[in-house]
C-alpha positions in Angstrom: 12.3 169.5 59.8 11.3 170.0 56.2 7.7 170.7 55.7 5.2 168.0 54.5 3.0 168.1 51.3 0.1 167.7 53.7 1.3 171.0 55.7 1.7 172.6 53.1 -1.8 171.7 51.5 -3.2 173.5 55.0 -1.5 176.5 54.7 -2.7 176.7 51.1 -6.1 176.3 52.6 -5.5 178.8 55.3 -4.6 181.2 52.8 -6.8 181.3 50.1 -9.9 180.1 51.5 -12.9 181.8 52.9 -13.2 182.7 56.4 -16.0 180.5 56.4 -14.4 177.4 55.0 -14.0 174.1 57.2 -10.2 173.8 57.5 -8.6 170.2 57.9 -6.2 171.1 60.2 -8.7 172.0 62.6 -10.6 169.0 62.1 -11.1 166.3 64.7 -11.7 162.5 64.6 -13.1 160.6 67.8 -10.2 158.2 67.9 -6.9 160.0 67.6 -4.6 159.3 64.3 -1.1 160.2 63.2 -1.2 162.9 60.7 -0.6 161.7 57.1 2.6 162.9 55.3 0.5 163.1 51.5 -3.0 164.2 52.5 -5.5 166.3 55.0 -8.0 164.7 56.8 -10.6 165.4 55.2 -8.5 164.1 51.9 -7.8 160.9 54.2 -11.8 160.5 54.7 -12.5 161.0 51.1 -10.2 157.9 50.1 -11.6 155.7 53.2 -15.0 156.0 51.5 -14.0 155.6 48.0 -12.3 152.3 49.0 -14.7 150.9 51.5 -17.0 147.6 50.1 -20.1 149.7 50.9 -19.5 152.2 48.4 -18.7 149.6 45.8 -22.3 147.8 46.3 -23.6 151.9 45.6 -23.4 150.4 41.7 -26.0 147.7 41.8 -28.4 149.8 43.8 -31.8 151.8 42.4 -32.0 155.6 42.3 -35.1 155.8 40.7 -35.7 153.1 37.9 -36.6 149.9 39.3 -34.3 147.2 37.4 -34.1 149.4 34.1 -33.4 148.2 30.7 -30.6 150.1 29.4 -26.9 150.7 30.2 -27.2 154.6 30.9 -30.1 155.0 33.7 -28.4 156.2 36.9 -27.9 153.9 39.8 -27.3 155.4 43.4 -23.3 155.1 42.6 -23.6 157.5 39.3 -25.5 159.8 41.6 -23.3 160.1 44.0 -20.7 160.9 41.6 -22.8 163.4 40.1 -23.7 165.3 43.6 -20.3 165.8 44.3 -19.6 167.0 41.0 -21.9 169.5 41.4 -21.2 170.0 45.1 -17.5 170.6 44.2 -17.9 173.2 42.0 -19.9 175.7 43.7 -17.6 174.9 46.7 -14.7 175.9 44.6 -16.3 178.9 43.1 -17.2 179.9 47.2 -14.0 179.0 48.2 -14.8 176.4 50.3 -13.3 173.4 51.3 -13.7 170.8 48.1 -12.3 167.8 49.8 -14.2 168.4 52.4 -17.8 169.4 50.1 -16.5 165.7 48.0 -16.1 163.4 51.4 -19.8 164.0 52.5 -20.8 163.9 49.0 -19.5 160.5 48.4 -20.6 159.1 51.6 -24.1 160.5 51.9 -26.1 157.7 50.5 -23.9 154.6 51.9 -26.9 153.7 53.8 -29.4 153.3 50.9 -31.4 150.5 50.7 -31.6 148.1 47.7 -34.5 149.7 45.7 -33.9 153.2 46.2 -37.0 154.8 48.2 -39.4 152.3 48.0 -36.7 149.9 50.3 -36.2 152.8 52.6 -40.0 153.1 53.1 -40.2 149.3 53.7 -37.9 148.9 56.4 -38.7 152.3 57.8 -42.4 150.5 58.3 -40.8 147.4 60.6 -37.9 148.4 62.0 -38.3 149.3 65.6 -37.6 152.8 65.1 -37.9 153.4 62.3 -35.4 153.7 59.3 -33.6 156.5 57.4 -31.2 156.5 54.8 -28.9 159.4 56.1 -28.3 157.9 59.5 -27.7 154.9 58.3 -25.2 155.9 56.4 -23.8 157.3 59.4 -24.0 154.2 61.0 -22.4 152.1 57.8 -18.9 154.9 58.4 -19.4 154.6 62.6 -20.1 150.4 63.0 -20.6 148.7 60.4 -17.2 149.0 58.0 -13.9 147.0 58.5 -15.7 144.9 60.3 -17.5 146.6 63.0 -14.6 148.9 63.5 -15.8 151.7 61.3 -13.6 154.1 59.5 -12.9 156.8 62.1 -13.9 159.8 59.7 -13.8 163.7 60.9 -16.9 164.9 62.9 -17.5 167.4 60.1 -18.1 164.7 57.3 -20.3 163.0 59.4 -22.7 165.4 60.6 -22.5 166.5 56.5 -23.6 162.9 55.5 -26.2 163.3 58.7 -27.9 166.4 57.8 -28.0 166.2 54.1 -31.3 165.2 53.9 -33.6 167.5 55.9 -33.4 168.2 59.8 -31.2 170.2 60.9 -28.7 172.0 58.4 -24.8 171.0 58.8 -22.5 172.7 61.1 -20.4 173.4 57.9 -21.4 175.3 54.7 -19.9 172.7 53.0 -22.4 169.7 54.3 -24.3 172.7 52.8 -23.7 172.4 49.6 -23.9 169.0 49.4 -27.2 169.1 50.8 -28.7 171.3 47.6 -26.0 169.5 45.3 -28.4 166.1 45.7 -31.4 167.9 45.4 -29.8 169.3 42.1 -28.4 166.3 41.1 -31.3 163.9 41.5 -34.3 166.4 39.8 -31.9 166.8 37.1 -30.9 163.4 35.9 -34.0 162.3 36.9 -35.8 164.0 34.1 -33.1 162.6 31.8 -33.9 159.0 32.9 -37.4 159.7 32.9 -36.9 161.0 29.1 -35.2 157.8 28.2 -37.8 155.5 30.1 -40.4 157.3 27.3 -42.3 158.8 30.8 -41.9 162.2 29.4 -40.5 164.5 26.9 -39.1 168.2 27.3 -41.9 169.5 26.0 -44.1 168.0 28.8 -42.1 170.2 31.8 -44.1 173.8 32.2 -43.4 176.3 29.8 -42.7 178.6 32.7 -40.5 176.2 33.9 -38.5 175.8 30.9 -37.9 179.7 30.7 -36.5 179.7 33.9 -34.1 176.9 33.4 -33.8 175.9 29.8 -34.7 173.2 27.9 -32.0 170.8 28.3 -29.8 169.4 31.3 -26.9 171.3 31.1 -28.9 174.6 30.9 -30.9 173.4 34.1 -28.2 172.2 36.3 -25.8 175.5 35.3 -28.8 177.5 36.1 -29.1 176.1 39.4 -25.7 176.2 40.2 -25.0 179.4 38.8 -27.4 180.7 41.3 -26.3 179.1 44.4 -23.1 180.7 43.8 -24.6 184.4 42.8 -26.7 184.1 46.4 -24.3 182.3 49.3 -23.0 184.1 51.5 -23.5 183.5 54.8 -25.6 180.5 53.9 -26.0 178.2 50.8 -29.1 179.3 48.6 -30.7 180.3 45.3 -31.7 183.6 44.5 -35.8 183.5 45.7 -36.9 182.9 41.5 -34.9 180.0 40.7 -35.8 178.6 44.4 -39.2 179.0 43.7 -39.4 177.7 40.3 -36.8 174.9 41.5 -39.4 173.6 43.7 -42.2 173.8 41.0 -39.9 171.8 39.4 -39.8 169.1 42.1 -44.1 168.8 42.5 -44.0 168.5 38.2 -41.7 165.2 38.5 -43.5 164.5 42.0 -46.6 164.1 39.7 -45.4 162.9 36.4 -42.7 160.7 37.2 -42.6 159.8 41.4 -45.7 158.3 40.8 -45.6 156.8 37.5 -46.7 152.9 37.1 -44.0 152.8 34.6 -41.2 154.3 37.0 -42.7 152.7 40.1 -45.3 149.6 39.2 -43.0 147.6 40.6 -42.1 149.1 43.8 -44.7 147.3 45.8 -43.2 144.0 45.2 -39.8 145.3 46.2 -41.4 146.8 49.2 -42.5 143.2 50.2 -39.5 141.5 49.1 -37.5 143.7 51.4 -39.9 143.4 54.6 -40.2 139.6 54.5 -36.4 139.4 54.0 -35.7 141.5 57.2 -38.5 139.4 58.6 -36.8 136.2 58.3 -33.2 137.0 58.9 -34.4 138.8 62.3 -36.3 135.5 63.3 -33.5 133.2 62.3 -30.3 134.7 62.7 -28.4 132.0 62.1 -28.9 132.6 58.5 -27.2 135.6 58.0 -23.6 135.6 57.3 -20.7 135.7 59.5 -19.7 139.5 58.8 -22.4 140.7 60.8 -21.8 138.3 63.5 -20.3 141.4 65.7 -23.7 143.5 65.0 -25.9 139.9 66.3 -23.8 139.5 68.8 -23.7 143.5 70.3 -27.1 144.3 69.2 -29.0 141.7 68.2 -31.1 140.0 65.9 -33.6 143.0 64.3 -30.8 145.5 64.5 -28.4 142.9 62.6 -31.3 141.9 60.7 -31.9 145.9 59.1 -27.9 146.0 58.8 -28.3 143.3 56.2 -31.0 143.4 54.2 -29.9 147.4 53.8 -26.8 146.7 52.6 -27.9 144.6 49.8 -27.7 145.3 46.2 -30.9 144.9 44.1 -29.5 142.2 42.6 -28.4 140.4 45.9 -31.7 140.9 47.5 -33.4 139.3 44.4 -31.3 136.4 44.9 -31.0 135.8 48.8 -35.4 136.1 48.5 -34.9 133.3 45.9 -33.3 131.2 48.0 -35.3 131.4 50.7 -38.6 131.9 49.8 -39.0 129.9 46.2 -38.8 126.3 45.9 -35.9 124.6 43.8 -37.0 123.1 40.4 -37.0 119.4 40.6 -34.0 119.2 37.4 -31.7 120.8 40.2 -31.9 117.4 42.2 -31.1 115.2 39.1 
């Protein structure tokens, strides 16, 4: 029997990787599939993501910029491309497994609210339970796609899209990666939004800071990435200088930008917006539509409830509150 392009893809794997590298043909789904002729697992959970409706809604969600004025601020989609980007090439330059490092990269923020942060917060304040973004992303690839059936990806991509937030570290170095990949990503571009929202210029980052890393984005993020790759062995890290001033980094934009009135004035009316949305669908569940009838129906009302007011775009959310909350104008009835 000849050989399939997917075989032959894992013997390519088995032979140049690290020792350290996930391999696909070791990998393991909790419902059993026929192999593919064309591509890995982990190639096969990179395209279910890609193609899933959740991922699509990742355009017309917040990362940082409430409702921004301009056609080049990031939106959670753009960042997600952007973390695997980054997470791919220092996976490549370890010789890890890429598709792998790209799957978790794509599917780590599925379960972001509408509003970036400030949504998360919300529910996270009403929802029995609590609410975080990384397991609900797990939950979005385990329950809530193809309609309740999920899309049966590799126990290795999910505990990456689990853990790459803070917790426990994945069982894989490339969930790894991914996890320092968003840090990279999101610090980075956020200063280049932050730039073009006026909040501040290059000039305003620590001088220190800027000697470390440079003075424009590229410089930064090759800096960073360059040392991961110099420092990972065993592990996935920055030599202890970059890691240091990396995390000066983070309390600078913590200060100047996380809590800026111009970044975040609004965030307390999307806060409310979001809570009296999952307030009303939970207490009349008969309003919320038919695809999350098998959540209502298996879990109930607050559980289906958080399921759909967190997978609503910003602009949805806006709308759906609209409708239920603000009176029609009288010209509507004439």
């Amino acid at each position: 029997m000849p050989v399939s392009i997917r075989e032959h893809t894992e013997r390519i794997e088995r032979e140049t990787l690290s020792p350290l590298a996930a391999l696909s043909a070791n990998s393991k789904r909790d419902v059993f599939e026929q192999p593919d002729i064309l591509r890995t697992e982990f190639q096969r959970d990179r395209d279910r993501i890609i193609h899933c409706k959740t991922f699509r809604r990742l355009k017309l969600k917040t990362q940082v910029f409430l409702a921004p004025e301009g056609d080049h601020y990031r939106t959670r989609l753009t960042h997600t491309l952007e973390v695997a980007q980054i997470a791919r090439t220092i996976a490549r330059a370890l010789k890890l497994n890429e598709d792998l490092t790209e799957a978790i990269a794509l599917g780590h923020d599925l379960g972001h609210t509408p509003f970036g942060h400030a949504g998360e917060r919300a529910l996270d304040a009403v929802v029995s339970g609590g609410f975080k973004h990384y397991a609900q992303s797990v939950r979005v690839v385990e329950c809530l796609e193809k309609e309740g059936k999920g899309l049966n990806l590799t126990k290795e991509v999910r505990n990456g899209i689990m853990c790459h937030t803070n917790g426990d570290p994945a069982v894989t170095l490339e969930g790894r990666i991914v996890r320092l990949a968003d840090k990279i990503a999101y610090i980075n571009h956020d200063i280049d939004d932050a730039e073009r929202a006026g909040v501040l210029c290059e000039e305003d980052i620590p001088s220190h800071l800027r000697k470390v890393f440079g003075n424009r984005l590229s410089e930064r993020v090759n800096t960073m990435v360059t040392s991961v790759v110099a420092n990972s062995t065993d592990d996935i890290r920055m030599d202890p200088l970059t890691e240091e001033a990396f995390y000066d980094l983070h309390s600078f934009m913590f200060k100047k930008v996380y809590t800026n009135p111009i970044a975040k004035g609004e965030e307390g009316k999307a806060a409310r917006l979001i809570q009296q949305l999952f307030m009303y669908f939970r207490d009349n569940p008969e309003q919320m539509p038919q695809d999350v009838k098998h959540v209502l129906d298996r879990e109930g009302p607050e559980r289906a409830a958080c399921d759909y007011v967190a997978g609503m775009t910003d602009n949805y959310a806006i709308k759906i509150y609209q409708n239920v909350f603000i009176p029609l104008s009288w010209d509507v009835f004439n």
